[in-house]
C-alpha positions in Angstrom: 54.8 -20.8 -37.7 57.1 -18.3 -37.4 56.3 -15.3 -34.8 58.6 -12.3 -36.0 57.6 -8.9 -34.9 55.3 -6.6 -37.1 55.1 -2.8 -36.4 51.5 -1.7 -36.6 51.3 2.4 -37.9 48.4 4.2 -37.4 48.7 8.5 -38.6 46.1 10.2 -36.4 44.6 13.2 -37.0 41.2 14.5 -36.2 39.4 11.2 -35.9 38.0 11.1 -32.2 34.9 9.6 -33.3 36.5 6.2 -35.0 40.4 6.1 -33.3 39.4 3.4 -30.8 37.1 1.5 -33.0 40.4 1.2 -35.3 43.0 0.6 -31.9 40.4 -2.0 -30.5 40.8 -3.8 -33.9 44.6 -3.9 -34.1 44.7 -4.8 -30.5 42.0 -7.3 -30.8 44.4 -9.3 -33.5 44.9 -13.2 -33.0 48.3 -12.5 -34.0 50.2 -10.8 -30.6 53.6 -9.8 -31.7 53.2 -6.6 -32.7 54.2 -3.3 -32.2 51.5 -0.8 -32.6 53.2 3.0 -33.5 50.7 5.4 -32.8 51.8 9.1 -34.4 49.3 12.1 -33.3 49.7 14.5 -36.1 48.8 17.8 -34.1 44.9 16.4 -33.6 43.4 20.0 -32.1 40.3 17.5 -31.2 40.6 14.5 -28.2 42.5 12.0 -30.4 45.9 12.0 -28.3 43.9 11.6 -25.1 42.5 8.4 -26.7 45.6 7.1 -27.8 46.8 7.7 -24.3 44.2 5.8 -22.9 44.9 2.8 -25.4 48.8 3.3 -24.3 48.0 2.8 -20.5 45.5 -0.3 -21.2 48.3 -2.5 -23.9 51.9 -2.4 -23.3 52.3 -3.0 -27.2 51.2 0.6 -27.5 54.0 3.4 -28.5 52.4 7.3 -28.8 54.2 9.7 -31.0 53.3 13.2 -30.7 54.1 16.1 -33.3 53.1 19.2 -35.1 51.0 18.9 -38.0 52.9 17.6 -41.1 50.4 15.6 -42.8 50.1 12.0 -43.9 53.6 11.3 -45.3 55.6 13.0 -42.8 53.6 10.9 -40.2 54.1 7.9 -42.0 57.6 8.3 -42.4 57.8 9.4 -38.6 56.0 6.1 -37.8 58.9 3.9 -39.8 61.5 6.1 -38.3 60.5 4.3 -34.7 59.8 0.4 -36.4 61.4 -2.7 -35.3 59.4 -4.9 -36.9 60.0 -7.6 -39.8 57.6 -6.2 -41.4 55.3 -2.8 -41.4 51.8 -2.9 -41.8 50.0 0.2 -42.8 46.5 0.9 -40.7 44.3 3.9 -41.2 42.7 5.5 -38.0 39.4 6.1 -40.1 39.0 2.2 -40.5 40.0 -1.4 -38.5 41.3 -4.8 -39.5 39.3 -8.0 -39.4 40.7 -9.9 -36.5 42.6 -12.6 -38.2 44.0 -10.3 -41.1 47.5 -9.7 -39.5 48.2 -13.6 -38.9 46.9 -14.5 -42.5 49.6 -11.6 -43.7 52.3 -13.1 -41.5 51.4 -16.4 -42.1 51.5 -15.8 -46.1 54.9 -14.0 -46.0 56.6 -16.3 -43.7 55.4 -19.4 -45.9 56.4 -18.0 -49.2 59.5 -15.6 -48.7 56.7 -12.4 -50.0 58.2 -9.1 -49.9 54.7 -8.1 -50.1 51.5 -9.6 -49.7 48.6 -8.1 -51.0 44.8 -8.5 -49.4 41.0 -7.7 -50.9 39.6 -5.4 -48.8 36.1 -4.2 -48.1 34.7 -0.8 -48.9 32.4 0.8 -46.1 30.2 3.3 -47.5 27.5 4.1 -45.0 24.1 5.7 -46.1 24.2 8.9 -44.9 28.2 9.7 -46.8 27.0 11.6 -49.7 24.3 13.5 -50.8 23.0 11.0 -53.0 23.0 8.7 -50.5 20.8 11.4 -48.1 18.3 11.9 -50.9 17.5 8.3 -51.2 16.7 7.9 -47.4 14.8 10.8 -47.5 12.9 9.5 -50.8 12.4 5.8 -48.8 10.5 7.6 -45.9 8.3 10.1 -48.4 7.0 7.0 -50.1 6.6 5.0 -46.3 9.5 2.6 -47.6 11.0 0.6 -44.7 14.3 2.8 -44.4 17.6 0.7 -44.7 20.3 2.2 -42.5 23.1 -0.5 -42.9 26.3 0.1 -44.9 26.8 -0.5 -48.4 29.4 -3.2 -48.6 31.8 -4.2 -51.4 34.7 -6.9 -51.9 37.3 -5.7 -54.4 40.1 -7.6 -55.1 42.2 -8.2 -58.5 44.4 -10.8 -58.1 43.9 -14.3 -58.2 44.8 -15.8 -54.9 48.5 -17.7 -55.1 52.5 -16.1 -55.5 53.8 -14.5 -58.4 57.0 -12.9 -59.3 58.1 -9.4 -59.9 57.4 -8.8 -63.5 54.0 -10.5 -63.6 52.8 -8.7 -60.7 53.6 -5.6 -62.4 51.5 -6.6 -65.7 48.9 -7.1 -63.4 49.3 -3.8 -61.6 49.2 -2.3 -65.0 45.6 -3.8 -66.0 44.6 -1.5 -62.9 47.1 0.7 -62.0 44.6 3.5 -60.2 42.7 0.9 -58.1 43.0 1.4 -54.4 43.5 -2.5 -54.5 47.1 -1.9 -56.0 48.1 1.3 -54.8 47.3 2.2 -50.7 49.2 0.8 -48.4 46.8 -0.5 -45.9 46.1 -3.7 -47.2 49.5 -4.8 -47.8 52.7 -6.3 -45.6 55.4 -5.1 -46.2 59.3 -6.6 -45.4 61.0 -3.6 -43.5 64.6 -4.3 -44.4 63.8 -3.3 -47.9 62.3 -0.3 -47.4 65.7 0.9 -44.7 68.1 -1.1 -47.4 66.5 1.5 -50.3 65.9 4.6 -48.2 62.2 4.4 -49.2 59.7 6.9 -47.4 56.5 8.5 -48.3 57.2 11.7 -50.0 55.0 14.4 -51.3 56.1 15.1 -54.9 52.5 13.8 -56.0 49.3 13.9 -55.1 48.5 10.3 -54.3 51.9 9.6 -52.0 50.6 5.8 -51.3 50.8 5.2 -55.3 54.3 6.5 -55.6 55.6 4.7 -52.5 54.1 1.5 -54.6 55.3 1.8 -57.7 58.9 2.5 -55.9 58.5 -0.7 -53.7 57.7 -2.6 -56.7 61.3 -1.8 -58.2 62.4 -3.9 -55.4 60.5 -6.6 -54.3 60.4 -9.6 -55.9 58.3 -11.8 -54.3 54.6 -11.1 -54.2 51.6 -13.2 -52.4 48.0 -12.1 -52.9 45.7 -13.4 -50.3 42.2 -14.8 -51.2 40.1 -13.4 -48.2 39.7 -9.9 -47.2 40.9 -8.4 -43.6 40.6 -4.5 -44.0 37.5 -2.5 -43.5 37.9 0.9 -45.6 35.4 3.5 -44.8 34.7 5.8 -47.6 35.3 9.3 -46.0 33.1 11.9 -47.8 34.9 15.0 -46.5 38.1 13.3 -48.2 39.5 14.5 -50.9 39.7 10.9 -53.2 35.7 11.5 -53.0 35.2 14.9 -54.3 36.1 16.2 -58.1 37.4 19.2 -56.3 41.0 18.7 -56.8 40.7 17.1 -60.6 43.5 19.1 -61.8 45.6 17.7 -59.0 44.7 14.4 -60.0 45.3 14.9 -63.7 48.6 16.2 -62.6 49.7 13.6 -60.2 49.2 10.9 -62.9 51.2 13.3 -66.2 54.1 13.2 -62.8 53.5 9.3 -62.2 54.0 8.6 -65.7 58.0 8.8 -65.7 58.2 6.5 -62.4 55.9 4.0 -64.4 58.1 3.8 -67.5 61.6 4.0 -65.5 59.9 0.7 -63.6 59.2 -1.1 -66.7 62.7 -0.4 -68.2 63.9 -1.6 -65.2 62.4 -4.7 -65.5 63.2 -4.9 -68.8 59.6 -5.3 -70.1 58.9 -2.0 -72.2 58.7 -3.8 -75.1 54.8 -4.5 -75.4 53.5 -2.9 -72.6 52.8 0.4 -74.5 49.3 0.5 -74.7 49.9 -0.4 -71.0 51.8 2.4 -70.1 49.5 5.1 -71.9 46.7 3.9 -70.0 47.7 4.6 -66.6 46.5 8.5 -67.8 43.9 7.2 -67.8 42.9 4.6 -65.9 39.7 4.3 -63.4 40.2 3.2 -59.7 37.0 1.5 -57.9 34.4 3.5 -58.9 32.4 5.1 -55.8 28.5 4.4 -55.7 25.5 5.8 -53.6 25.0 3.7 -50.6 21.9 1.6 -50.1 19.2 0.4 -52.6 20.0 3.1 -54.9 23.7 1.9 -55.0 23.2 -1.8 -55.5 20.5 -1.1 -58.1 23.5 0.8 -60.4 26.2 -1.5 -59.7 24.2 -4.4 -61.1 26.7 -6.9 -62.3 29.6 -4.9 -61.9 32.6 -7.3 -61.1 33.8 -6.9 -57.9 
């Protein structure tokens, strides 16, 4: 198999407490030719000396340093310095299954994918929510044995194998809130499309990795979804995706995503039955966030994963 190079970008900010269970990961990949772009967003807390510490220890390490932006400026930053074939997309709350960048690489290489798309796993520890408090407190009232492990999920929606531009995007449109679909961090992506098209991360809405999709969509055209998961998300509850504090910014963000949806399937030139489609990405779920533990698997029940 081929070896080309993949850039690595991990956005810091705040996360002193997880950054080098997320660097250890991305160094600790099977595949080696990487270059891992590390861009310190103004952390006030000890990030930067971590990522200093991971810089001095693997030569594959760059450090980027800047004032506080936020997430797509330090993106963007991040491409700005690539050399890669392809970009991969890795969040400093979370880390990679060690294998996951080879299987990427491997898949794109095989199949000429512009992108390939992965299941992930969804981390939601016990102790994230308040829900998830009161039924640990509840297990150790009634002398319960208490369970302390994460709650774990696979989601994925694609069947494993290659498809082409137009079905991917009917696909998309069956879900087109799920995280599966629309973050970047379990996805590789082929570089020279993204400099070819002068695509970056942007802020005009409030979800920035669904818009950067939806755009990357209008130019890719081959697409390889993996069978097996690589990335571990961990459900942050102090972020905003898990709070119903900024619901208007979420209503908003999808009446503004609307437009880019229905200029990509005029594009494409599928419109044309694909109404009802369109109309439901007002309203459309993504993966539904549960209590952790007992409590949590008792309410999912059969849910599909």
């Amino acid at each position: 198999m081929n070896t080309p190079l993949v850039s690595v970008i991990v956005p810091v900010y705040k996360v002193e407490k997880t950054l080098a269970r997320c660097l250890e990961s991305i160094c600790g990949q099977t595949y080696q030719n990487l270059e891992i772009i590390v861009v310190n967003d103004g952390s006030p807390d000890g990030s930067l000396a971590i990522c200093e510490q991971f810089r001095q220890k693997d030569a594959r390490i760059t450090v980027l340093s800047k004032e506080n932006e936020g997430l797509s400026l330090t993106r963007n930053a991040g491409m700005r310095a690539a050399h890669g074939k392809y970009l991969q997309f890795v969040d400093s709350d979370d880390y990679l299954e060690h294998t996951f960048t080879a299987r990427m690489v491997e898949a794109a290489e095989r199949n000429y994918a512009d992108l390939v798309i992965a299941p992930y796993w969804m981390v939601i520890p016990l102790d994230s929510s308040k829900a998830g408090q009161r039924t640990a407190k509840l297990l150790k009232r009634i002398g319960a044995p208490a369970n302390t492990d994460p709650d774990v999920s696979v989601y994925r929606f694609l069947a494993p194998g290659n498809y082409d531009q137009r079905t991917f995007v009917q696909e998309y449109l069956k879900k087109p809130s799920a995280f599966y679909y629309n973050v970047v961090w379990n996805k590789l992506y082929r570089r020279s499309l993204l400099t070819q098209h002068d695509l970056w991360f942007t802020k005009e809405v409030y979800n920035e990795d669904q818009l950067f999709s939806v755009r990357y969509m209008g130019y890719a055209r081959t697409y390889t979804a993996l069978a097996d998961p690589g990335y571990y998300y961990i459900q942050n509850p102090q972020s905003l995706l898990h709070t119903n504090a900024d619901f208007s910014k979420v209503v908003d963000s999808r009446l503004q995503m609307y437009p880019h949806y229905k200029k990509l399937l005029g594009q494409l030139g599928i419109s044309q039955g694909n109404q009802l489609r369109l109309l439901h990405t007002l309203v459309a779920q993504s993966e539904r966030f549960m209590p952790a533990g007992p409590v949590g698997t008792l309410l999912r029940g059969r849910r599909t994963k």
